[in-house]
C-alpha positions as a Markdown table, in Angstrom:
| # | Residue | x | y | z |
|---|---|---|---|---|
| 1 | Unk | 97.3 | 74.5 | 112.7 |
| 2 | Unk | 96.1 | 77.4 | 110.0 |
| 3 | Unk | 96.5 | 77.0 | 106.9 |
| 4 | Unk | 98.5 | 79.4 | 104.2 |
| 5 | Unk | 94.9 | 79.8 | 102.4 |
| 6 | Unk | 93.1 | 80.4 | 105.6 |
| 7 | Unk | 95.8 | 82.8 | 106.9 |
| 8 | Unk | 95.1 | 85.1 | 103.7 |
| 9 | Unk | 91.9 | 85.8 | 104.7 |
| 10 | Unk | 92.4 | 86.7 | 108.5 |
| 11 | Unk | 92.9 | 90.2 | 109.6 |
| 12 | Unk | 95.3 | 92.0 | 111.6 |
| 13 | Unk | 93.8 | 94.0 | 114.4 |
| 14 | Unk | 95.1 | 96.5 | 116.7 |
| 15 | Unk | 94.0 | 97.9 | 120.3 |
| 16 | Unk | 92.5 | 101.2 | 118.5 |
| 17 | Unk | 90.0 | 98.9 | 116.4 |
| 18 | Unk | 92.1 | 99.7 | 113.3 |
| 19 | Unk | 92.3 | 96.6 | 110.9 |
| 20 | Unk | 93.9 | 95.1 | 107.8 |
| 21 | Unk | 93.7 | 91.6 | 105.9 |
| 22 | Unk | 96.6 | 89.8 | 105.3 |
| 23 | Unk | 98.4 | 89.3 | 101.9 |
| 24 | Unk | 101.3 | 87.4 | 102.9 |
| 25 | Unk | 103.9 | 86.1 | 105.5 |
| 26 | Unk | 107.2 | 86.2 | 105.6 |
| 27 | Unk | 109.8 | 83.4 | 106.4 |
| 28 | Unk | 113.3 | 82.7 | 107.4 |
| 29 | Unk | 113.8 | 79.1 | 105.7 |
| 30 | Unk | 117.2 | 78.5 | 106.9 |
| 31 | Unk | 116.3 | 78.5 | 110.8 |
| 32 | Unk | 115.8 | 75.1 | 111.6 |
| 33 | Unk | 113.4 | 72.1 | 110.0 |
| 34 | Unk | 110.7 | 74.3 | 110.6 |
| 35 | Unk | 111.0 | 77.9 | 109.7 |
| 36 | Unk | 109.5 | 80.8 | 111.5 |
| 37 | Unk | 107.3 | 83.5 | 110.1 |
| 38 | Unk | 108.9 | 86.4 | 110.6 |
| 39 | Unk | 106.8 | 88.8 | 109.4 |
| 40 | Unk | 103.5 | 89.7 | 108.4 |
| 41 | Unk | 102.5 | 91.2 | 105.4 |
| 42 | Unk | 99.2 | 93.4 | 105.2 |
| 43 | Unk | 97.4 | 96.5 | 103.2 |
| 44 | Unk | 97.2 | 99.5 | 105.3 |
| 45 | Unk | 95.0 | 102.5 | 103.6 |
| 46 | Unk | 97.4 | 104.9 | 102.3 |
| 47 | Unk | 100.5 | 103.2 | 102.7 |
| 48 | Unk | 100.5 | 100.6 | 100.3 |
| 49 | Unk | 101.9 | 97.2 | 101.7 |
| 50 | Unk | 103.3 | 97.3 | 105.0 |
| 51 | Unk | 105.0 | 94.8 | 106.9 |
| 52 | Unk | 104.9 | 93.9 | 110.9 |
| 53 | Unk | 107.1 | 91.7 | 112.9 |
| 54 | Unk | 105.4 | 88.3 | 114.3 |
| 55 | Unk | 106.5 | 89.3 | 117.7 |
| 56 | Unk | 104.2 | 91.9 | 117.2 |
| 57 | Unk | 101.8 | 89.8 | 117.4 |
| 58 | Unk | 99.8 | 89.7 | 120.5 |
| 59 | Unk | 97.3 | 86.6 | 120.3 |
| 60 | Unk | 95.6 | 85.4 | 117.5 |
| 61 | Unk | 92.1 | 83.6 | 117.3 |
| 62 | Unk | 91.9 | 81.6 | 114.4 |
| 63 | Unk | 88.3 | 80.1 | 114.3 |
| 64 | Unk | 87.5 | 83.6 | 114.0 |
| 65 | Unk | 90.3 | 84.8 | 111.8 |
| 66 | Unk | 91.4 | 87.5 | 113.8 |
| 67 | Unk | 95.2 | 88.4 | 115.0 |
| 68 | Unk | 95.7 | 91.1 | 117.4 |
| 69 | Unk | 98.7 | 93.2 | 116.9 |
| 70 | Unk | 100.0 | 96.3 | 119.1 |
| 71 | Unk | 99.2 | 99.0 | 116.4 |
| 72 | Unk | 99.4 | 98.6 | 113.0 |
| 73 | Unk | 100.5 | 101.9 | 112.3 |
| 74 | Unk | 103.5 | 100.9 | 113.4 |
| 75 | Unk | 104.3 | 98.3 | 110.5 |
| 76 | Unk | 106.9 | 99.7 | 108.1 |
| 77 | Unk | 106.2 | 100.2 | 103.8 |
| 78 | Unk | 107.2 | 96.9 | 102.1 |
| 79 | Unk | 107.2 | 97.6 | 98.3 |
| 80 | Unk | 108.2 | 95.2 | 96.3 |
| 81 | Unk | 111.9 | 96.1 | 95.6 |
| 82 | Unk | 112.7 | 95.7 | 99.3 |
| 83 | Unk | 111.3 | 91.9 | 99.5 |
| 84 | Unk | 113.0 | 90.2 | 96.6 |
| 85 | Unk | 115.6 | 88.6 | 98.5 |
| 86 | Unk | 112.7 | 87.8 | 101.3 |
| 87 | Unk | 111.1 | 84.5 | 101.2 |
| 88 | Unk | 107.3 | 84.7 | 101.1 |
| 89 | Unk | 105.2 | 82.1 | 101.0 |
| 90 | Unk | 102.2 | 83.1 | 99.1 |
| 91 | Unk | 104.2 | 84.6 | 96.9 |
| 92 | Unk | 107.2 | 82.1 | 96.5 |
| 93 | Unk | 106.6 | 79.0 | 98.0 |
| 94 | Unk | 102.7 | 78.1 | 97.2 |
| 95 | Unk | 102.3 | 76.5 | 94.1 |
| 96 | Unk | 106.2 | 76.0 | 93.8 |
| 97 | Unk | 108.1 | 72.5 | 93.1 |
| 98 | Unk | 109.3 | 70.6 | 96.3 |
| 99 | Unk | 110.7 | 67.8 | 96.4 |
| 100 | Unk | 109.7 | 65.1 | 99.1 |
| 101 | Unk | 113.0 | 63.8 | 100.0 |
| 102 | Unk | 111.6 | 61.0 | 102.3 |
| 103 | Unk | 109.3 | 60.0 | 99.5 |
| 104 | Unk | 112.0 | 60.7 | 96.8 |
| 105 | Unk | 109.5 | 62.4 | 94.4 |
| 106 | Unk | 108.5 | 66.1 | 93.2 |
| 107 | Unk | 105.2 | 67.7 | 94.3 |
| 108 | Unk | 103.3 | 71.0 | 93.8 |
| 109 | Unk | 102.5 | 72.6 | 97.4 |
| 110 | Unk | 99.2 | 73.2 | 96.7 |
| 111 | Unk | 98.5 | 74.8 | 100.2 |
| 112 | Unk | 101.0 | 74.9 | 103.4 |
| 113 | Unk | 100.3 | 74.1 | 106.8 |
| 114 | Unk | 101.3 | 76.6 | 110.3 |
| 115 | Unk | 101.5 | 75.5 | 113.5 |
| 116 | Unk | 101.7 | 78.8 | 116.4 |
| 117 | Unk | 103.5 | 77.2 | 119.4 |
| 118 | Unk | 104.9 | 79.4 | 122.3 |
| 119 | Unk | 103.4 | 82.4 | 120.7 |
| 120 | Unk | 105.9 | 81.1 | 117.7 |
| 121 | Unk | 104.4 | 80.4 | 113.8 |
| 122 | Unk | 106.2 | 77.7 | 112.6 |
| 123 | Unk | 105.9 | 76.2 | 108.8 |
| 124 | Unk | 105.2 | 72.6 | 109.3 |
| 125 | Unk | 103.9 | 70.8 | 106.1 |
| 126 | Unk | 103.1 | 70.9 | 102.6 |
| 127 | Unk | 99.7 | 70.1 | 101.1 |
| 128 | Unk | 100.0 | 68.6 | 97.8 |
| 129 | Unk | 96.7 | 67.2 | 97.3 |
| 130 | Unk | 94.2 | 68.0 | 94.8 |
| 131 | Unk | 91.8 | 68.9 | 97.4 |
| 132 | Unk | 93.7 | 72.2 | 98.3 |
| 133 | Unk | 93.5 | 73.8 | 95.3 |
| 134 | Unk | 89.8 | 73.1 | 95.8 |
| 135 | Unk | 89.5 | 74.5 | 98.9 |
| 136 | Unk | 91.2 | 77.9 | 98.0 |
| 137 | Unk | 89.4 | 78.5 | 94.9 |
| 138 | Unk | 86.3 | 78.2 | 97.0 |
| 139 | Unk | 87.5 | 80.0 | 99.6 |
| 140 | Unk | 88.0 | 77.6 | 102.7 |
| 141 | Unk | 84.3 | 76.5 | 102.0 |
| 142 | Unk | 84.8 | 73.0 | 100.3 |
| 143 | Unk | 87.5 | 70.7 | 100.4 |
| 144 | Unk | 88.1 | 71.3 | 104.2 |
| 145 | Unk | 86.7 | 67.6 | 105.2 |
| 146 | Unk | 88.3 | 65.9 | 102.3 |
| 147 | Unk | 91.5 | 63.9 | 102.7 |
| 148 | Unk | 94.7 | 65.6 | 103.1 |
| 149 | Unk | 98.2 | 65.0 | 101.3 |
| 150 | Unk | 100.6 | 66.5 | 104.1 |
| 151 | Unk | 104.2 | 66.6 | 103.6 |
| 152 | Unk | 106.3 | 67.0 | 106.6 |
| 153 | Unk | 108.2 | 70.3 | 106.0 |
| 154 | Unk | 112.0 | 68.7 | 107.7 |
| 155 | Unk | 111.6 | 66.6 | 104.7 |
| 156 | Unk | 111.1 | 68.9 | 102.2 |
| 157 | Unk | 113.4 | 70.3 | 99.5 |
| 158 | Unk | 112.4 | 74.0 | 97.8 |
| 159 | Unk | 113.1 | 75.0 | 94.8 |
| 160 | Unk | 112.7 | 78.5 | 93.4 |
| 161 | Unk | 113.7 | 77.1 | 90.0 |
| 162 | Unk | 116.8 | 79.9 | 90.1 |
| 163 | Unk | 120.5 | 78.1 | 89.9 |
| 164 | Unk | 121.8 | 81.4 | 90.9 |
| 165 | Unk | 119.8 | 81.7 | 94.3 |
| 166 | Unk | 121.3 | 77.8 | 94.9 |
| 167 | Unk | 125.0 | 79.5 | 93.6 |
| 168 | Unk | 125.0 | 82.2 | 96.2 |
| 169 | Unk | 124.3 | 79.8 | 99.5 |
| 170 | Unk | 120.9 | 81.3 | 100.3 |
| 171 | Unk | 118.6 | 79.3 | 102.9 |
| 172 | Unk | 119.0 | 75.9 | 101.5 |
| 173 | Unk | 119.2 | 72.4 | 103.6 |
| 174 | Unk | 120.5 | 70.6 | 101.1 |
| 175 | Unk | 118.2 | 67.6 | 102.1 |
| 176 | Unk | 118.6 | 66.2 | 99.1 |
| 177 | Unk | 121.8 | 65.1 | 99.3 |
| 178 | Unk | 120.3 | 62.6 | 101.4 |
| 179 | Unk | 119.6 | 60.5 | 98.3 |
| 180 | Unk | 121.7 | 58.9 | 96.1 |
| 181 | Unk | 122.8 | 60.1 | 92.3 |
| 182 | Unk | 120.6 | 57.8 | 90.4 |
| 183 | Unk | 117.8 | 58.5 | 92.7 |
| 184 | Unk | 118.5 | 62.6 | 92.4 |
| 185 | Unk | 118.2 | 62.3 | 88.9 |
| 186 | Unk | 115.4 | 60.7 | 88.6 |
| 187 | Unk | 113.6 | 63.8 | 90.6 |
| 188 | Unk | 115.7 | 66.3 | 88.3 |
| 189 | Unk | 114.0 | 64.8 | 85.0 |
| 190 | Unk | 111.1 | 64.9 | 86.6 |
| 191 | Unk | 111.3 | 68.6 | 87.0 |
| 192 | Unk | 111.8 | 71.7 | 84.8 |
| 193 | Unk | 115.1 | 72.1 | 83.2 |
| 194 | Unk | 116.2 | 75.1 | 85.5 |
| 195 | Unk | 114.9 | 74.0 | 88.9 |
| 196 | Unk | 117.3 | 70.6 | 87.5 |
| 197 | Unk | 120.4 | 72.7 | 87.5 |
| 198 | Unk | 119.6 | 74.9 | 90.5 |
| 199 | Unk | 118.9 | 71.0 | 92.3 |
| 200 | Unk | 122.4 | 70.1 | 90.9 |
| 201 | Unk | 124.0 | 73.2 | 92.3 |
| 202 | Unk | 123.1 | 72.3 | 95.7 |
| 203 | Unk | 125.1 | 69.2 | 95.7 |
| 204 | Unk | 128.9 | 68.5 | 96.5 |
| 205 | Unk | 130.5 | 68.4 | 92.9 |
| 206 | Unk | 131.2 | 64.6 | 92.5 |
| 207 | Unk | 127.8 | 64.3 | 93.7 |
| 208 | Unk | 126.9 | 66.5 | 91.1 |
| 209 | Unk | 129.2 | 64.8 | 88.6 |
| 210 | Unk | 127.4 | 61.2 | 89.2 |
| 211 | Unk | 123.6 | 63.0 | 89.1 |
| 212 | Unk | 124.4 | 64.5 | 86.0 |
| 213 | Unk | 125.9 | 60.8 | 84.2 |
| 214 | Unk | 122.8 | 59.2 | 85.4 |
| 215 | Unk | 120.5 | 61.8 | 83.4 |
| 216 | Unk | 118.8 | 60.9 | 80.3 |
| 217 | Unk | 121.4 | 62.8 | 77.4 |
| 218 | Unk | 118.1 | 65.2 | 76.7 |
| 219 | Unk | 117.7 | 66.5 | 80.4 |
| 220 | Unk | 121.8 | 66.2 | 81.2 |
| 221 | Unk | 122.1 | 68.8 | 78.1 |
| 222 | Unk | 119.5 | 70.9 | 79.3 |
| 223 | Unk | 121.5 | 70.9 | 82.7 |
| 224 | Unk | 125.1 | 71.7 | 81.5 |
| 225 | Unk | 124.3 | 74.5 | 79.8 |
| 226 | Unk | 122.3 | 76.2 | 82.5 |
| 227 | Unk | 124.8 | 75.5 | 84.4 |
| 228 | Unk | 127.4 | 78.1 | 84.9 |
| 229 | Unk | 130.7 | 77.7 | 82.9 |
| 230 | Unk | 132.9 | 77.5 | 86.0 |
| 231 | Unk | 130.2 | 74.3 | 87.8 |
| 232 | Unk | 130.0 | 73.1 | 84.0 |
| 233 | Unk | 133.6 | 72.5 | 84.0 |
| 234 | Unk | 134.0 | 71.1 | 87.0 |
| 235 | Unk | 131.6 | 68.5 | 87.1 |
| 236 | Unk | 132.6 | 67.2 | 82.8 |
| 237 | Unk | 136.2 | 67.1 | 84.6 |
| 238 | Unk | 134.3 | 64.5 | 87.3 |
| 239 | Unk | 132.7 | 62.5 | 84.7 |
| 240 | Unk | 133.7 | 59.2 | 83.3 |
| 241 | Unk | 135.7 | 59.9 | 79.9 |
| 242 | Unk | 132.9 | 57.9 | 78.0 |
| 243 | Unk | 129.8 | 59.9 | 79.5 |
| 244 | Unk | 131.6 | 63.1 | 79.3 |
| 245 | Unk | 132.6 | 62.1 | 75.8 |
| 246 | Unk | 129.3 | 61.4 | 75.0 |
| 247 | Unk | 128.3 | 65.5 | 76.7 |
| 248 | Unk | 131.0 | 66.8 | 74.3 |
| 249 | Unk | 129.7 | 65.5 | 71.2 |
| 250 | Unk | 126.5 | 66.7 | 71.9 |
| 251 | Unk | 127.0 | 70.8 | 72.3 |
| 252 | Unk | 127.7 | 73.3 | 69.5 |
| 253 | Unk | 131.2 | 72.7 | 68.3 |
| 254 | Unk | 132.5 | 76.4 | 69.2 |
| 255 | Unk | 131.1 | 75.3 | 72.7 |
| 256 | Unk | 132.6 | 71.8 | 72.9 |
| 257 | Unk | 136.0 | 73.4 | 71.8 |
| 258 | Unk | 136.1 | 75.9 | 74.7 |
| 259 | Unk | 135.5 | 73.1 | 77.4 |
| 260 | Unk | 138.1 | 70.7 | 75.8 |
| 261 | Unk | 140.4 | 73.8 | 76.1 |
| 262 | Unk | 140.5 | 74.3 | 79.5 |
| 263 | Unk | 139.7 | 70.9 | 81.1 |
| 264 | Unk | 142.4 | 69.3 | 82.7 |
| 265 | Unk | 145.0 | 67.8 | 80.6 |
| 266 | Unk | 144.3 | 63.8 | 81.4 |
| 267 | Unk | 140.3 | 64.6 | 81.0 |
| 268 | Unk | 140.7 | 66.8 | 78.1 |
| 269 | Unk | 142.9 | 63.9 | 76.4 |
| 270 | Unk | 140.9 | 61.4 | 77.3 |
| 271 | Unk | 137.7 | 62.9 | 76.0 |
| 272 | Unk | 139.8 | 64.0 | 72.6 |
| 273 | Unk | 140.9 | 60.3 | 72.3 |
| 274 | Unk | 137.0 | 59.0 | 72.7 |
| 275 | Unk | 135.8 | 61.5 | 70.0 |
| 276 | Unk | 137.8 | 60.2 | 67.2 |
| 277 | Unk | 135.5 | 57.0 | 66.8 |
| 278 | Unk | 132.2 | 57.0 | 65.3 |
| 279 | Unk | 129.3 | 56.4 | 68.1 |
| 280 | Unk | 128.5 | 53.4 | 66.5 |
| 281 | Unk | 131.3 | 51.5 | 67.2 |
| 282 | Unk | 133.1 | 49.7 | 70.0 |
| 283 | Unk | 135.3 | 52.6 | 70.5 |
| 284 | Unk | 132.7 | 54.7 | 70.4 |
| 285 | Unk | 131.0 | 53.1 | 73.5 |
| 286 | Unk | 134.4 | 52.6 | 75.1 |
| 287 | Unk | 135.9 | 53.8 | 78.2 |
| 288 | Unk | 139.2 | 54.8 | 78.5 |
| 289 | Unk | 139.7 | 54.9 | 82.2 |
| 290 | Unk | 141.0 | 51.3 | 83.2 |
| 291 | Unk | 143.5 | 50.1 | 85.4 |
| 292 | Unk | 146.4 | 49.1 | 83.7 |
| 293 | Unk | 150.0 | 47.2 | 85.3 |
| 294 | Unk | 153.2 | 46.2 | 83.4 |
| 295 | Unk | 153.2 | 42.5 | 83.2 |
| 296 | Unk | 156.2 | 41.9 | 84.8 |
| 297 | Unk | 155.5 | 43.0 | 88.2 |
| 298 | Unk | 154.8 | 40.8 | 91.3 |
| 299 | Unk | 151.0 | 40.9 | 92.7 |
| 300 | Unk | 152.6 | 43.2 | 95.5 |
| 301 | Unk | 154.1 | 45.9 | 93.4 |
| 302 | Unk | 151.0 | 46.0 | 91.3 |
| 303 | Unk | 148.4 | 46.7 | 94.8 |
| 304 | Unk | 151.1 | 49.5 | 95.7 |
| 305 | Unk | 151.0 | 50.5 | 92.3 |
| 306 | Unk | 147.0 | 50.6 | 92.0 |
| 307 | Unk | 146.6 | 52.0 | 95.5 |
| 308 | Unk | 146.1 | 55.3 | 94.0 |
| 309 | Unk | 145.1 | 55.0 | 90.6 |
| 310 | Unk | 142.0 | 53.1 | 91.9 |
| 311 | Unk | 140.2 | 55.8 | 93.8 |
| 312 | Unk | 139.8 | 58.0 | 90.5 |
| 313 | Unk | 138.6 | 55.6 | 87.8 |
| 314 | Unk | 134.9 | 54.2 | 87.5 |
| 315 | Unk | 135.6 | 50.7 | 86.4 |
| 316 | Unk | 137.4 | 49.0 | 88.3 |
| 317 | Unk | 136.5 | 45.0 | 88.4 |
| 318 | Unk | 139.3 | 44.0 | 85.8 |
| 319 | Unk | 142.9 | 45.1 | 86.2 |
| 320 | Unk | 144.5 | 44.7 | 82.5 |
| 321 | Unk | 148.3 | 43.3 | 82.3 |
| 322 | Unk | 150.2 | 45.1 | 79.3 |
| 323 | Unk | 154.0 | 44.8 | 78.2 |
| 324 | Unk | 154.7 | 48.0 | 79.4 |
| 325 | Unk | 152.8 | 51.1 | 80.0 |
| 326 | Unk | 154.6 | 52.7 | 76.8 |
| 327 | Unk | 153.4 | 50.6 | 74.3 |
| 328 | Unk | 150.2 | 49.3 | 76.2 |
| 329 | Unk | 150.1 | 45.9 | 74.4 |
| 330 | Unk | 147.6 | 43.4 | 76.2 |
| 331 | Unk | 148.9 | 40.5 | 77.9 |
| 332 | Unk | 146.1 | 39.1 | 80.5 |
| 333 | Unk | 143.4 | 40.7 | 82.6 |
| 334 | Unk | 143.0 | 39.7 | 86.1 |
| 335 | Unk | 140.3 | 40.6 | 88.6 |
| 336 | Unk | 140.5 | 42.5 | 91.9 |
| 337 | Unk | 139.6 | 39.0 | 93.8 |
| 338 | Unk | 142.8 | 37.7 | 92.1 |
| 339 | Unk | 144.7 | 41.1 | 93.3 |
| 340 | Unk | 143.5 | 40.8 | 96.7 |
| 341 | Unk | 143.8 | 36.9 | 97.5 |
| 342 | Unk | 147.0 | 35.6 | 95.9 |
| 343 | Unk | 150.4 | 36.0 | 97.9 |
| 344 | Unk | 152.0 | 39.4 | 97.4 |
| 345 | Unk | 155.2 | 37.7 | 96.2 |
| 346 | Unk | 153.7 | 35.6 | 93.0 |
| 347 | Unk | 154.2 | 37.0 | 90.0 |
| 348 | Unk | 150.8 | 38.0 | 87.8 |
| 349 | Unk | 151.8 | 36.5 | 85.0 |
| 350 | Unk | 150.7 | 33.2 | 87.1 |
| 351 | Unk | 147.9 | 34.7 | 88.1 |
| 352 | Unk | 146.4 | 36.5 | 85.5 |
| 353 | Unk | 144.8 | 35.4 | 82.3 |
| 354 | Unk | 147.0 | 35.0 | 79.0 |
| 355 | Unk | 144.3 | 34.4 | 76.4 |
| 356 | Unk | 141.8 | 38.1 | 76.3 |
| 357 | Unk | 138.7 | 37.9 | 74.5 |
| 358 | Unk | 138.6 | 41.5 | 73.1 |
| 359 | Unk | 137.1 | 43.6 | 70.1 |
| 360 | Unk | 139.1 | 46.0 | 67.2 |
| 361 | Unk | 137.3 | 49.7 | 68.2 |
| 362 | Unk | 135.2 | 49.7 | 64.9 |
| 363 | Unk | 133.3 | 46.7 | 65.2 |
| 364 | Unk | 130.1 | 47.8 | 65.7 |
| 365 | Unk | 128.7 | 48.6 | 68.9 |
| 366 | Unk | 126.3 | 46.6 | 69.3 |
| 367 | Unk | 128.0 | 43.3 | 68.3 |
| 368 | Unk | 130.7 | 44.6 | 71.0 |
| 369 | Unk | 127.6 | 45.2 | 73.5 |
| 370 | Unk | 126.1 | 41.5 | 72.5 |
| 371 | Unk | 129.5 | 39.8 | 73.3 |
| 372 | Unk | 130.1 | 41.2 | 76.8 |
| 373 | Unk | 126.5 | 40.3 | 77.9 |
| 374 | Unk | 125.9 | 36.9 | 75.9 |
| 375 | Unk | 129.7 | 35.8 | 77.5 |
| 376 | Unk | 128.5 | 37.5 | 80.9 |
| 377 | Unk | 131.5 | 39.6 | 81.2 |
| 378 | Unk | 132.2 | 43.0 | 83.6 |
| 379 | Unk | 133.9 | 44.1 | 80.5 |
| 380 | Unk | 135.9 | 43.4 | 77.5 |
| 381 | Unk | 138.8 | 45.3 | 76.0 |
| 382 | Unk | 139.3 | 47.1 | 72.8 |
| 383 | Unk | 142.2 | 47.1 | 71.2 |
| 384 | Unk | 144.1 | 48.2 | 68.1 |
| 385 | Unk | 145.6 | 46.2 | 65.3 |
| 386 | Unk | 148.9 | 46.0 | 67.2 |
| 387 | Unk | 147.2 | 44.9 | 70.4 |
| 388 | Unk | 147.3 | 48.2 | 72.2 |
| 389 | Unk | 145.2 | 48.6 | 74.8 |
| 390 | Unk | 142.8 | 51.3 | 74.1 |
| 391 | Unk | 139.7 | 51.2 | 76.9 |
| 392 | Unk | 136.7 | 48.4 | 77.8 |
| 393 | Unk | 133.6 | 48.1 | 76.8 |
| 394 | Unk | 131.8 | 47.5 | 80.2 |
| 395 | Unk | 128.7 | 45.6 | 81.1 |
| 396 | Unk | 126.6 | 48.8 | 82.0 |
| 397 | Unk | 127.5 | 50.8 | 78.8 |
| 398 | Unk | 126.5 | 47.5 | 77.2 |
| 399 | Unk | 123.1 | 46.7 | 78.4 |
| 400 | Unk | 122.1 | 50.5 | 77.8 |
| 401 | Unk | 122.9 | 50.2 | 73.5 |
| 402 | Unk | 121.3 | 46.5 | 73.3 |
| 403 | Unk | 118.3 | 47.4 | 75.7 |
| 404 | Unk | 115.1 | 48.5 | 73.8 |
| 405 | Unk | 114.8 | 52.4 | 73.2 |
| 406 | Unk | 111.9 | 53.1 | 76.2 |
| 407 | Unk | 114.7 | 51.1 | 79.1 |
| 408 | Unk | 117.9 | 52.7 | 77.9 |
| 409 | Unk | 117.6 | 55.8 | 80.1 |
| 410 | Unk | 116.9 | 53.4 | 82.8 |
| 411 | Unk | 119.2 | 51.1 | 82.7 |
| 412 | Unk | 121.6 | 51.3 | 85.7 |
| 413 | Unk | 125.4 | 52.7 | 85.6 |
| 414 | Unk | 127.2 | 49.6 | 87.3 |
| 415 | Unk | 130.7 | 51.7 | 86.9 |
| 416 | Unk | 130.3 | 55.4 | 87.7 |
């Protein structure tokens, strides 16, 4: 194995005795876990920085930094125009963010690590300990004994900190979609604001959608609107209407106006109905999602009924029973247990429950949050003065307004 800081130093030779040192390699990061050097990079007198293909190569000695090429006249100018889309990894990769996906954390590849196998030169590993810095600022003569950090490269995630480069497909894995949302944005706080969004980029979109929910509101700002409009869009149209209401309120109102505008209808409406309560309130820490069912219906009609509503909203441990899906007055709550073990032929109103605890939507929030976690509820409605059935406080919303100000960004999303 050489390493990247090593490599810098060697020098290309050829069979006339002509020489040049190295500046950089070349690499094609989307070729396997390991990605090949494709081409070396070197200073040739009089032609600037020139550029020779690794199967130029014709052995290499690296105890004595030496790489024999077939002539290095016959390298091609490189200027600097011509390598932008070209990953290099002194100039790209060292010292970038990566994230270890095995280890689910972000790094700094503080040197990287070559392996030449079948006259091959393969990227292998990362180097993120403190010792590599060392060793290149003293130029490979201390910190060579000292113990090494390596990160396998198959597990590695890089980030050029660029959303667009992540838009346009480029040489990504997409490793990271190994992990799970919460997990994902853990690593995207942890990392500058635009490496974030180029991170959320390379996800599906209701991966995406659930990443940027479980964001603290500073970073999930940050994100959105580095974001472009189109990804913005589409992800605040996967959100849960409370999360996404909570986005909205937060951006400029000319901005807020133009997403609410062309969301879809049910999202936008949703999202318009959420805004009209003050955040400090029960209806301002509602969701409006739930899974509502006439009261009148047998326990089969309302699983047919469900089938489909279910897949979209994010809470779905109580079904609510209202007079009919007009008015949307509340007459029991049932659970999915009840839906899914009584005989399809009872009716719910013996199933369900008549008497609902529930809260008008401007009691305060945090009385609201107090109730569902003091009475150990999943949730508890809100409802207007007529009994209409507005949305439901749930448990996760409510341990995130009572918790103490350092946990609430860590307090987990139960339903999204």
């Amino acid at each position: 194995m050489v390493m990247l800081s090593a490599l810098r130093r060697h020098r290309l030779v050829d069979s006339r005795g002509h020489s040049a040192r190295v500046t950089d390699v070349a690499v094609d990061l989307s070729v396997g876990d390991y990605p090949l050097v494709t081409r070396v990079l070197y200073r040739h007198k009089g032609h600037g920085t020139m550029a020779i293909p690794w199967a130029d190569v014709v052995n290499t000695n690296w105890r004595k930094q030496r790489i024999q090429v077939k002539d290095l006249d016959a390298g091609r100018a490189a200027p600097a125009a011509s390598l932008r889309r070209t990953v290099l990894l002194g100039r790209d990769v060292l010292d970038a963010l990566i994230l270890d996906v095995a280890a689910a954390q972000a790094m700094r590849a503080n040197d990287l690590w070559l392996r030449e196998e079948q006259g091959e030169l393969k990227l292998c590993a990362a180097d993120a300990s403190p010792w590599a810095v060392l060793r290149r600022l003293a130029r490979g003569l201390l910190g060579n004994g000292a113990e090494r950090r390596l990160v396998d490269w198959k597990n590695l995630e890089f980030l050029r900190g660029d959303p667009q480069a992540a838009r346009s497909g480029g040489d990504y894995h997409r490793r990271i979609t190994r992990l799970p949302p919460v997990t994902i944005a853990q690593l995207a706080t942890a990392v500058p604001y635009r490496h974030a969004a180029e991170l959320l980029t390379l996800l599906p979109d209701p991966v995406a959608a659930d990443t940027l929910e479980a964001m603290t509101a500073e970073r999930q700002r940050q994100v959105f609107e580095t974001l472009d409009e189109g990804q913005s869009l589409r992800l605040l149209a996967l959100m849960a209407p409370d999360t996404a209401t909570d986005l909205v309120g937060r951006l400029p109102p000319d901005e807020a106006r133009w997403f609410l505008e062309r969301l879809p209808p049910d999202s936008a409406q949703r999202v318009i109905e959420l805004l009209r309560y003050p955040e400090d309130t029960a209806g301002g820490i509602m969701t409006n999602d739930v899974p509502v069912v006439p009261a009148g219906i047998t326990i089969g009609e309302a699983r047919s009924g469900l089938r489909e509503h279910l897949r979209a909203p994010d809470f779905v441990y109580y079904v609510y029973a209202v007079a009919d899906l007009e008015t949307r007055r509340l007459e029991g709550v049932f659970s999915l247990r009840d839906l899914l073990v009584n005989d399809e032929s009872r009716l719910l109103a013996e199933i369900m429950q008549h008497d609902v605890l529930a809260v008008d939507p401007l009691e305060p929030a945090v009385q609201a949050a107090r109730q569902v976690c003091e009475l150990h509820l999943a949730a508890l409605p809100v409802v207007g003065r007529d009994r209409r059935l507005l949305g439901a406080v749930t448990v996760d919303t409510a341990l995130a307004h009572i918790a103490p100000a350092a946990w609430r960004d860590q307090t987990i999303r139960i339903f999204s």
